[in-house]
mmCIF file as Biopython writes it, N, C-alpha, C and O atoms, coordinates in Angstrom:
data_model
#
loop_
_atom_site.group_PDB
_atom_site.id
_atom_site.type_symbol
_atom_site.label_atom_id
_atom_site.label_alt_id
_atom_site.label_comp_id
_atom_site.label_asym_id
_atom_site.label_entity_id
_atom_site.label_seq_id
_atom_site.pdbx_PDB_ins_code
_atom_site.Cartn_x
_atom_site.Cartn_y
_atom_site.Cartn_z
_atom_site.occupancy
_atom_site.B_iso_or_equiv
_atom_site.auth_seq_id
_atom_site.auth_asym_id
_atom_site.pdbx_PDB_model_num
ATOM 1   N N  . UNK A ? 1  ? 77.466 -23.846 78.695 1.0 0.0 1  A 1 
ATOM 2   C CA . UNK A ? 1  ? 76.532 -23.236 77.768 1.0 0.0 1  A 1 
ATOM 3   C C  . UNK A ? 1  ? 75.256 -22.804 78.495 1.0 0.0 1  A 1 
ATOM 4   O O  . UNK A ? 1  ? 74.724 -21.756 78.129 1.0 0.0 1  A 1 
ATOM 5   N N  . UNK A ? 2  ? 74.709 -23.523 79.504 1.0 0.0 2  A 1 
ATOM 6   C CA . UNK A ? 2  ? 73.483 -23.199 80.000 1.0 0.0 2  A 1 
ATOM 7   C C  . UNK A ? 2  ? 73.658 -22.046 81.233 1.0 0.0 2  A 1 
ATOM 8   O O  . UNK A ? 2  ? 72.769 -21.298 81.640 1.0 0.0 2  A 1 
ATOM 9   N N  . UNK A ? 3  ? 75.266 -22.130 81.780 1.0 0.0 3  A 1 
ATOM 10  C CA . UNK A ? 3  ? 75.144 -20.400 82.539 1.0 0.0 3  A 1 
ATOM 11  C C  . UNK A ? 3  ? 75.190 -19.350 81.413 1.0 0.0 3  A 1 
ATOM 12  O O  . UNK A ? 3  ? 74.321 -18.485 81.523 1.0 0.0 3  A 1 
ATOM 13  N N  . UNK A ? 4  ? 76.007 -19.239 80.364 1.0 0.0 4  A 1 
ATOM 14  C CA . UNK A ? 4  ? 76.132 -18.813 79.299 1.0 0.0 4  A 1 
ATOM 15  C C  . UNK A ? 4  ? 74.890 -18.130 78.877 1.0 0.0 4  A 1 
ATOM 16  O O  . UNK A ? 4  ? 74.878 -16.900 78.828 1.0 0.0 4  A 1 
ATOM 17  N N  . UNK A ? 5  ? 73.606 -18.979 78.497 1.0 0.0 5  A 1 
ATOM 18  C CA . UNK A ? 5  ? 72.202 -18.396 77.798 1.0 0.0 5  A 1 
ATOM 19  C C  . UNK A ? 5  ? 71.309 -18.121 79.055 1.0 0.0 5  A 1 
ATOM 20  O O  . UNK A ? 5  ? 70.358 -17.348 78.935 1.0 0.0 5  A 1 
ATOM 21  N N  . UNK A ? 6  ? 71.592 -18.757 80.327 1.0 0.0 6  A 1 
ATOM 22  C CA . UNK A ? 6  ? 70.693 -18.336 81.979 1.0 0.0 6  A 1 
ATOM 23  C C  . UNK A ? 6  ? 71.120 -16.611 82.410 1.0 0.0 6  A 1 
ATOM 24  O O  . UNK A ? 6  ? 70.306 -15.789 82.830 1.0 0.0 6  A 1 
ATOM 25  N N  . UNK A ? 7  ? 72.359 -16.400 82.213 1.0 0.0 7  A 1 
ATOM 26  C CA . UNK A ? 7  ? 73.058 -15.065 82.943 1.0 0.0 7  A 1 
ATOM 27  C C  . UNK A ? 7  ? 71.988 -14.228 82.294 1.0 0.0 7  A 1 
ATOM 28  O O  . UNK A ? 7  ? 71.165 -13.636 82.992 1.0 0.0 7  A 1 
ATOM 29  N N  . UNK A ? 8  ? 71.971 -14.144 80.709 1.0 0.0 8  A 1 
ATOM 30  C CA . UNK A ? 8  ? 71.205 -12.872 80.423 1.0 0.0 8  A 1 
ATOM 31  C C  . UNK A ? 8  ? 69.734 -12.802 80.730 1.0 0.0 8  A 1 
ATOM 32  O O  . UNK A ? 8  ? 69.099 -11.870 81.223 1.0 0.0 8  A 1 
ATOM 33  N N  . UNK A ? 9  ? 69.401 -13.782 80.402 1.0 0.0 9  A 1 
ATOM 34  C CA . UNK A ? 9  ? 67.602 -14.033 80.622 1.0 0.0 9  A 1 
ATOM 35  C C  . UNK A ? 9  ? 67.384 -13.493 82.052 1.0 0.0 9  A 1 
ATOM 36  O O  . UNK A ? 9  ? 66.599 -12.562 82.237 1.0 0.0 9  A 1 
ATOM 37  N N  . UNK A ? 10 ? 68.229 -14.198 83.306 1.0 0.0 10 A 1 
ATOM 38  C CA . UNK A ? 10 ? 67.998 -13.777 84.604 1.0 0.0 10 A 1 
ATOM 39  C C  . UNK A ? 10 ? 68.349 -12.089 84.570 1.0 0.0 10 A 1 
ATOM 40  O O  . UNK A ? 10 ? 67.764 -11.196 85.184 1.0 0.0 10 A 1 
ATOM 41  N N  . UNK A ? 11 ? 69.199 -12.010 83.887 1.0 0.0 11 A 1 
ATOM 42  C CA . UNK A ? 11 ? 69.224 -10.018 84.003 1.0 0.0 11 A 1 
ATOM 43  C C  . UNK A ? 11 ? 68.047 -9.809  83.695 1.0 0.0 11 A 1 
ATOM 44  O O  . UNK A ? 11 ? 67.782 -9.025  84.607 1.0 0.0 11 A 1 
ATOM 45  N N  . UNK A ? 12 ? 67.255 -9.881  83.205 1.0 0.0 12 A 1 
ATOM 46  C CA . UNK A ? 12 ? 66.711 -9.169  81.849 1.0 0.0 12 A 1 
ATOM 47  C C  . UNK A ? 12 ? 65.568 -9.605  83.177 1.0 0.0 12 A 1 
ATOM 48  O O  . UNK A ? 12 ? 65.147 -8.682  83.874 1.0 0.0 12 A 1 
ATOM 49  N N  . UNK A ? 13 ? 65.314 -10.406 83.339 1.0 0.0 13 A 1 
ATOM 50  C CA . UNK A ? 13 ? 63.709 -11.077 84.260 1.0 0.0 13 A 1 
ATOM 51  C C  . UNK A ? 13 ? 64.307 -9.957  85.397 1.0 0.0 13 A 1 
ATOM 52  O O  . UNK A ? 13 ? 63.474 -9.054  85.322 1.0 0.0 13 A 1 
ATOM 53  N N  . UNK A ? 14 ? 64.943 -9.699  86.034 1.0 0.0 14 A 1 
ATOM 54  C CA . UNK A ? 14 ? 65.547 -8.994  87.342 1.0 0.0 14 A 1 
ATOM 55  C C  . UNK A ? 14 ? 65.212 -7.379  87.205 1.0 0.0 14 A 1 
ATOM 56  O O  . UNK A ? 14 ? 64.520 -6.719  87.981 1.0 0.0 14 A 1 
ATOM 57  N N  . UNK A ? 15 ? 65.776 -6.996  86.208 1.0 0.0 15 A 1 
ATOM 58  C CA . UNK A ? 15 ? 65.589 -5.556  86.005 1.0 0.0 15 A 1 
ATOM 59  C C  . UNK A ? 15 ? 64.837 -5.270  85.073 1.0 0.0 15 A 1 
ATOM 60  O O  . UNK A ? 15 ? 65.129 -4.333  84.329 1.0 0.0 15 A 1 
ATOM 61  N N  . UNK A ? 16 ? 63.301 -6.260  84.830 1.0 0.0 16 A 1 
ATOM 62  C CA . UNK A ? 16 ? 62.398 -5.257  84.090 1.0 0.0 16 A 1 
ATOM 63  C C  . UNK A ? 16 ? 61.400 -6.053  84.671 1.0 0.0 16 A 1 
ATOM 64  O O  . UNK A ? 16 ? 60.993 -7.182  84.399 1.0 0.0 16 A 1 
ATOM 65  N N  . UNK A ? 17 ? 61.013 -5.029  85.739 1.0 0.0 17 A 1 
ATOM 66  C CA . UNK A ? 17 ? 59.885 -5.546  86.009 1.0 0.0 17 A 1 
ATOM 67  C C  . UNK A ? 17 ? 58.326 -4.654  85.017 1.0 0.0 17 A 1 
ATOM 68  O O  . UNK A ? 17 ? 58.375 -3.555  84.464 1.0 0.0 17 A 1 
ATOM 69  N N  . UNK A ? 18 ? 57.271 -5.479  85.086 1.0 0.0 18 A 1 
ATOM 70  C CA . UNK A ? 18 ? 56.145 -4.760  84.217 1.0 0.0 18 A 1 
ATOM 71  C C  . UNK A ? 18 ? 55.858 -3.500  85.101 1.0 0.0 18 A 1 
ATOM 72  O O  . UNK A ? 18 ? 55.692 -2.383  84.610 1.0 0.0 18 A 1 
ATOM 73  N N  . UNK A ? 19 ? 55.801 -3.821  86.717 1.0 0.0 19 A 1 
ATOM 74  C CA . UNK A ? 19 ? 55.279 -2.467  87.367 1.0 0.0 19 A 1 
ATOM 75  C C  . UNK A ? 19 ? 55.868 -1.132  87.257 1.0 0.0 19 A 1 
ATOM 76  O O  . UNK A ? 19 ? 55.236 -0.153  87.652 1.0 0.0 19 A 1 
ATOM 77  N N  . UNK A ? 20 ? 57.465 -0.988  86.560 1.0 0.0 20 A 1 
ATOM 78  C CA . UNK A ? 20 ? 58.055 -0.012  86.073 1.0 0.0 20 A 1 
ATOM 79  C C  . UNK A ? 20 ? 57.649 0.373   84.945 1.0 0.0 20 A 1 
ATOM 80  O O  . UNK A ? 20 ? 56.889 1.341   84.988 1.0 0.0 20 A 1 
ATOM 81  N N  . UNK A ? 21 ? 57.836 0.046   84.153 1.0 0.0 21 A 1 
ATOM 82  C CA . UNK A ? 21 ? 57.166 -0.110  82.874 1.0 0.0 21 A 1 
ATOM 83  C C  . UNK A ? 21 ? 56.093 0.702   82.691 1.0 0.0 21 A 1 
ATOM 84  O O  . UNK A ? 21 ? 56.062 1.842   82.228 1.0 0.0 21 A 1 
ATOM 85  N N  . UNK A ? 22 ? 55.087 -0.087  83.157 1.0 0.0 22 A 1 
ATOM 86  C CA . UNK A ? 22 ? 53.421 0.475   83.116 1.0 0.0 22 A 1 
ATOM 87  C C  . UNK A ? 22 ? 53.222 2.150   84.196 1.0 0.0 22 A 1 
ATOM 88  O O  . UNK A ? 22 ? 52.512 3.147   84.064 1.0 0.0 22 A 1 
ATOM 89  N N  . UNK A ? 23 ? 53.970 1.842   84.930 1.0 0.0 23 A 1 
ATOM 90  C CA . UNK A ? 23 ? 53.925 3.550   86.291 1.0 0.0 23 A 1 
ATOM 91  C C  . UNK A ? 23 ? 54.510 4.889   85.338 1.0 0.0 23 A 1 
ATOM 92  O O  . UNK A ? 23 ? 53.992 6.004   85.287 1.0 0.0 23 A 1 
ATOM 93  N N  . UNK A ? 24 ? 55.691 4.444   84.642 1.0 0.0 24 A 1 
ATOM 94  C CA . UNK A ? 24 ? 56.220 5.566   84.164 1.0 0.0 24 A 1 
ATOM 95  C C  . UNK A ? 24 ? 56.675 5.451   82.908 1.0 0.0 24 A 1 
ATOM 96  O O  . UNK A ? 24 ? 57.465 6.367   82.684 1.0 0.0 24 A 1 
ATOM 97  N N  . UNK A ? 25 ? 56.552 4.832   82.107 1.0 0.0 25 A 1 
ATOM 98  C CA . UNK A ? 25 ? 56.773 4.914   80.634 1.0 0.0 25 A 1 
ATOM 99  C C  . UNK A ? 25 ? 55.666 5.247   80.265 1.0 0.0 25 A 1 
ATOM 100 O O  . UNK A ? 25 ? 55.604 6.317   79.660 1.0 0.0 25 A 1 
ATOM 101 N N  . UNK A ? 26 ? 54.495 4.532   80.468 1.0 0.0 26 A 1 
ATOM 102 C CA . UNK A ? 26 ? 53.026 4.383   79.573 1.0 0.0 26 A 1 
ATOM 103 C C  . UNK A ? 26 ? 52.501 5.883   80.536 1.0 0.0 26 A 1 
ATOM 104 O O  . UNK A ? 26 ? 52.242 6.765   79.718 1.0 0.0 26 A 1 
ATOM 105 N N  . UNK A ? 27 ? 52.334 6.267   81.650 1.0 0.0 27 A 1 
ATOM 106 C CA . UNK A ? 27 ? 51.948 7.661   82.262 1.0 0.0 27 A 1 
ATOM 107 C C  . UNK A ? 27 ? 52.439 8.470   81.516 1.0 0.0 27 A 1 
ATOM 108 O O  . UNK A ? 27 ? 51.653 9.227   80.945 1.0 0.0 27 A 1 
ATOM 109 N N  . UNK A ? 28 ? 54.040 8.623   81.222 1.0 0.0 28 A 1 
ATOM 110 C CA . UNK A ? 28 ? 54.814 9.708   80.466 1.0 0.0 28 A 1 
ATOM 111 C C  . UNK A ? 28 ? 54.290 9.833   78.977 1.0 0.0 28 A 1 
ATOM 112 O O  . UNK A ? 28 ? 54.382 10.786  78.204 1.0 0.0 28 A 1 
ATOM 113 N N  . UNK A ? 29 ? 53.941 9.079   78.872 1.0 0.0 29 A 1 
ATOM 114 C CA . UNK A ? 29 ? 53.545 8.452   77.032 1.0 0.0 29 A 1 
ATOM 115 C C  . UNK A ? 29 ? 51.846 9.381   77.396 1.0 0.0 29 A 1 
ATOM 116 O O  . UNK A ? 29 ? 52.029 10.590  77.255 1.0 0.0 29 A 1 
ATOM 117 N N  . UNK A ? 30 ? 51.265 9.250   77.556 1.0 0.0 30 A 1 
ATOM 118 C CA . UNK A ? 30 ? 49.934 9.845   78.450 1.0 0.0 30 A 1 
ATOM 119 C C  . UNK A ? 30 ? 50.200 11.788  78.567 1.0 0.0 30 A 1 
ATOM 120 O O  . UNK A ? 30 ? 49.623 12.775  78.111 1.0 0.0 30 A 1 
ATOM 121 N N  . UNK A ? 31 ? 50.994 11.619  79.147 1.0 0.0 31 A 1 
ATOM 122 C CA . UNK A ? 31 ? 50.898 13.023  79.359 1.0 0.0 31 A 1 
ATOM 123 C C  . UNK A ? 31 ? 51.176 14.081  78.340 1.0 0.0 31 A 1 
ATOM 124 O O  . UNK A ? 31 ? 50.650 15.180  78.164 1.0 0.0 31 A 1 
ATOM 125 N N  . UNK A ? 32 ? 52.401 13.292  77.549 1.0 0.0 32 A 1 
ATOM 126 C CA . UNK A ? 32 ? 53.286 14.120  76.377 1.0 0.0 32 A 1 
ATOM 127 C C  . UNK A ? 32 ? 51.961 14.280  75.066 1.0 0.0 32 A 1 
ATOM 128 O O  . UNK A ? 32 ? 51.596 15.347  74.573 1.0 0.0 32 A 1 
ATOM 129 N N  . UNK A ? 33 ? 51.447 12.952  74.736 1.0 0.0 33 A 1 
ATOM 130 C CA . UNK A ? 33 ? 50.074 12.839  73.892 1.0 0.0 33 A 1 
ATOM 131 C C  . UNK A ? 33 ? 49.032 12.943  74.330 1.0 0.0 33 A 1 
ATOM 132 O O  . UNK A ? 33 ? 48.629 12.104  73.525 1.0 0.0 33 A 1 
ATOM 133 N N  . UNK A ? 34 ? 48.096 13.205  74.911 1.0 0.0 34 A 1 
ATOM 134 C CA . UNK A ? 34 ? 46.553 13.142  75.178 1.0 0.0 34 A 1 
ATOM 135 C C  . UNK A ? 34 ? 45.683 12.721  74.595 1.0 0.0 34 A 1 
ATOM 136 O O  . UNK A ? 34 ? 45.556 13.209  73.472 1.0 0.0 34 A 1 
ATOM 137 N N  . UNK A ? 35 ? 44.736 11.724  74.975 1.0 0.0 35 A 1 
ATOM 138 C CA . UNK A ? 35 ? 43.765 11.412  73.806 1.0 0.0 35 A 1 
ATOM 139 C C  . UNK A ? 35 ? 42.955 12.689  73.034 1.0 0.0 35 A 1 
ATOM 140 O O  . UNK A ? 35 ? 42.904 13.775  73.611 1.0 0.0 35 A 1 
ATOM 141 N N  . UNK A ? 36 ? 42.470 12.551  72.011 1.0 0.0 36 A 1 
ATOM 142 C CA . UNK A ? 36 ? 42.079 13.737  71.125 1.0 0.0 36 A 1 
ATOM 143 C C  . UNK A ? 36 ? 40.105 13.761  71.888 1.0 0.0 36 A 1 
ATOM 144 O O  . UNK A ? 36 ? 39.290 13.028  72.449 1.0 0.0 36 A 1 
ATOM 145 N N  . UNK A ? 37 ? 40.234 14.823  71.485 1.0 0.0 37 A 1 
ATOM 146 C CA . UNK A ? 37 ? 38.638 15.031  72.337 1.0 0.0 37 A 1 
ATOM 147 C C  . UNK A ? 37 ? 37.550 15.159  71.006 1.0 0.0 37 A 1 
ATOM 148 O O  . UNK A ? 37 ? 37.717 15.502  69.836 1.0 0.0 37 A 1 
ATOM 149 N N  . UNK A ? 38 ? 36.717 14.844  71.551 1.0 0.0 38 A 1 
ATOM 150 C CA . UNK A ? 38 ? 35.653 14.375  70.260 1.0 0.0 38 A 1 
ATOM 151 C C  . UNK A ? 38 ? 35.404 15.113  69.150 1.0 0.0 38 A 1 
ATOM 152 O O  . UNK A ? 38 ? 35.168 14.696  68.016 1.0 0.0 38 A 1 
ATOM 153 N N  . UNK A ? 39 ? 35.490 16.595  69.661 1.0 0.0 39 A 1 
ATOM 154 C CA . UNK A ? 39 ? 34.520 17.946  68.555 1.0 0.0 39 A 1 
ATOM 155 C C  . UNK A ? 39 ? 36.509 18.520  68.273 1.0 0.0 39 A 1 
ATOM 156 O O  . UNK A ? 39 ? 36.648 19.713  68.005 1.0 0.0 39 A 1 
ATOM 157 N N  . UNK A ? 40 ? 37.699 17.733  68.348 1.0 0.0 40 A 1 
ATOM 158 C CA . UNK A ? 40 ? 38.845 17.889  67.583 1.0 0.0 40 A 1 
ATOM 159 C C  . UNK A ? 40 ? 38.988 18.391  65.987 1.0 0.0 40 A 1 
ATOM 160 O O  . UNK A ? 40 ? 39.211 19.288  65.174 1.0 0.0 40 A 1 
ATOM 161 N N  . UNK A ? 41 ? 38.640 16.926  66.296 1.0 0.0 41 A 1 
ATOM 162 C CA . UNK A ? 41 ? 38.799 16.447  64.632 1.0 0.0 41 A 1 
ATOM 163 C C  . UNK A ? 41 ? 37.613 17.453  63.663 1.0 0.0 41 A 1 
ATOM 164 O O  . UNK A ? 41 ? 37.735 17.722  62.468 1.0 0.0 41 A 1 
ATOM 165 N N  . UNK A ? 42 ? 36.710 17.797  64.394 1.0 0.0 42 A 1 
ATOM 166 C CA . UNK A ? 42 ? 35.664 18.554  63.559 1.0 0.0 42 A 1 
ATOM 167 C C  . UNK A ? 42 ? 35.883 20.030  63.574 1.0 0.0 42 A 1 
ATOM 168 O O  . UNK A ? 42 ? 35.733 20.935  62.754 1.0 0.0 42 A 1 
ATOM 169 N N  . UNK A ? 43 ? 36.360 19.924  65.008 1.0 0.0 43 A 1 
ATOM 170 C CA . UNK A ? 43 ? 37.114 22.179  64.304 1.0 0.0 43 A 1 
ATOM 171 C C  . UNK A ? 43 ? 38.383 21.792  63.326 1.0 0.0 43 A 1 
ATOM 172 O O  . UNK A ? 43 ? 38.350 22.518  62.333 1.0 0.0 43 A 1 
ATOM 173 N N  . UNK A ? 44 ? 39.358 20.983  63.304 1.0 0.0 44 A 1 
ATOM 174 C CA . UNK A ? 44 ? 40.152 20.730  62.155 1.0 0.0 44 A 1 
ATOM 175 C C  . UNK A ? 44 ? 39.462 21.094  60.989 1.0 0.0 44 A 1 
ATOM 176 O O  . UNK A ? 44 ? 39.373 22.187  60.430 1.0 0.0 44 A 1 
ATOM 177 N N  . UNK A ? 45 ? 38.941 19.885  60.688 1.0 0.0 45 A 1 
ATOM 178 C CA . UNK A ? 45 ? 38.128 19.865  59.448 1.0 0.0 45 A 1 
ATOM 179 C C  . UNK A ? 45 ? 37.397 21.419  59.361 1.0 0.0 45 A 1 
ATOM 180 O O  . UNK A ? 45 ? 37.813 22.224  58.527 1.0 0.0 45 A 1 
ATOM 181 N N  . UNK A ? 46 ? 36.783 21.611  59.871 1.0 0.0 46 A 1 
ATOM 182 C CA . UNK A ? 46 ? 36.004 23.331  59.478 1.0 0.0 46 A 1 
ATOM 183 C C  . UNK A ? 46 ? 37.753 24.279  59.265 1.0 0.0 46 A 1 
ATOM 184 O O  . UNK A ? 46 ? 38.001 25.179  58.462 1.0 0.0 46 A 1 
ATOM 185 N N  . UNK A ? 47 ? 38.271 23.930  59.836 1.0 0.0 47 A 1 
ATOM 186 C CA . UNK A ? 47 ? 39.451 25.148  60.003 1.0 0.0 47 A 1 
ATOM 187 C C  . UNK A ? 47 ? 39.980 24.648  58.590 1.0 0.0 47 A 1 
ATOM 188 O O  . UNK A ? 47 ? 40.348 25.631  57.945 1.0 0.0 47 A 1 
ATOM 189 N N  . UNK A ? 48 ? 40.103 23.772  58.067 1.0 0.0 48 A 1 
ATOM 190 C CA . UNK A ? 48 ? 40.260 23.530  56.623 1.0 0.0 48 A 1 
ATOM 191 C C  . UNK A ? 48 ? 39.521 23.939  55.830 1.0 0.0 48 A 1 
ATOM 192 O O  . UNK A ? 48 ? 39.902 24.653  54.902 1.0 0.0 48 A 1 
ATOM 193 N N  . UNK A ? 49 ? 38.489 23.642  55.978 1.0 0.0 49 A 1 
ATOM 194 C CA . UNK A ? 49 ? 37.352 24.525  54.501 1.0 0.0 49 A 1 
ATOM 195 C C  . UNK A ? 49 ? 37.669 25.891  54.671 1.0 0.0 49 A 1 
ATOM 196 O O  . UNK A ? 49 ? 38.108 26.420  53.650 1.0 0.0 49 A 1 
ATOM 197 N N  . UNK A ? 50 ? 37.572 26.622  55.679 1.0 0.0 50 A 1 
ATOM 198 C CA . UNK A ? 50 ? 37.447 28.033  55.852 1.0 0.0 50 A 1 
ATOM 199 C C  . UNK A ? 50 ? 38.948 28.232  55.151 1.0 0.0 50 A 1 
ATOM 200 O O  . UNK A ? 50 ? 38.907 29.263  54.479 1.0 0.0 50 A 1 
ATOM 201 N N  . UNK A ? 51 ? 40.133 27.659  55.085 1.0 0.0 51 A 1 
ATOM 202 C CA . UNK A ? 51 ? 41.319 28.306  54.086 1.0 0.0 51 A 1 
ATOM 203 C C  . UNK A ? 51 ? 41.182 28.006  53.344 1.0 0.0 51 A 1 
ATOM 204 O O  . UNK A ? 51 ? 41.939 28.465  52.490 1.0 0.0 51 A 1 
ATOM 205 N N  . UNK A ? 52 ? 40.185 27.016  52.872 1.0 0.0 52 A 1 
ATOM 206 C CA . UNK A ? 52 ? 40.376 26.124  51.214 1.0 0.0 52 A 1 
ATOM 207 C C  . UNK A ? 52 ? 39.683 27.431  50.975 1.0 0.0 52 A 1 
ATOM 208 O O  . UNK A ? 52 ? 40.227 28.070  50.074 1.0 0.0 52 A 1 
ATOM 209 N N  . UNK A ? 53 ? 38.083 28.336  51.805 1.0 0.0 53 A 1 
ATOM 210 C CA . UNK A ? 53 ? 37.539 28.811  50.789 1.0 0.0 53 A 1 
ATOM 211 C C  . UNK A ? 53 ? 38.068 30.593  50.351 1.0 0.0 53 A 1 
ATOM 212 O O  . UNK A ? 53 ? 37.772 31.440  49.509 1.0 0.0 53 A 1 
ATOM 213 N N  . UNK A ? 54 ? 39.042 30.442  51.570 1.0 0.0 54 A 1 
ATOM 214 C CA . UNK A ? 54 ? 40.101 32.269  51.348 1.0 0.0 54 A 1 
ATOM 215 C C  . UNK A ? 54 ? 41.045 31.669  50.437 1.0 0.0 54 A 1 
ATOM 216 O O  . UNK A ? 54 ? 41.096 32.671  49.723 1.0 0.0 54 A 1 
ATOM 217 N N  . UNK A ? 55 ? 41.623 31.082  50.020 1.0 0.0 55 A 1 
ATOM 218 C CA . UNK A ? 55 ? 42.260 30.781  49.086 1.0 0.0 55 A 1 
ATOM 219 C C  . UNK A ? 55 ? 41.949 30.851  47.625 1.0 0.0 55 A 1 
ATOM 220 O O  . UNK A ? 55 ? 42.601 31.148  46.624 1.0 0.0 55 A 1 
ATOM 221 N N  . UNK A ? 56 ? 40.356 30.359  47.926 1.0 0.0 56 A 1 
ATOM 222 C CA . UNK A ? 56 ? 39.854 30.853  46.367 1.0 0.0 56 A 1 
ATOM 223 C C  . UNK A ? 56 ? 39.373 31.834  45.981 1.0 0.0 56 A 1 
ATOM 224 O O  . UNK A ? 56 ? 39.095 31.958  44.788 1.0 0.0 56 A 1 
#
């Protein structure tokens, strides 16, 4: 029983290390999203009123 529940844990500790992880998942995650830049959210918002007010 105890090679049984050791085999997977030792896979799992073996082939994931954090330094993979953090180099190219979380970079890729980074590049695809970008943090939003400050004056964003505020041309949004104006770019909304200006159709709310052609609409009416």
């Amino acid at each position: 029983m105890t090679v049984y529940l050791t085999f997977p844990v030792a896979m799992f500790w073996i082939s994931n290390p954090d330094d993979w992880f953090e180099s190219c998942v979380i970079q890729h995650k980074r590049e695809l999203w970008p943090p939003e830049k400050e004056g964003q959210h505020q041309e949004l918002e104006e770019f909304k009123e200006r159709i709310w007010k052609q609409q009416e």
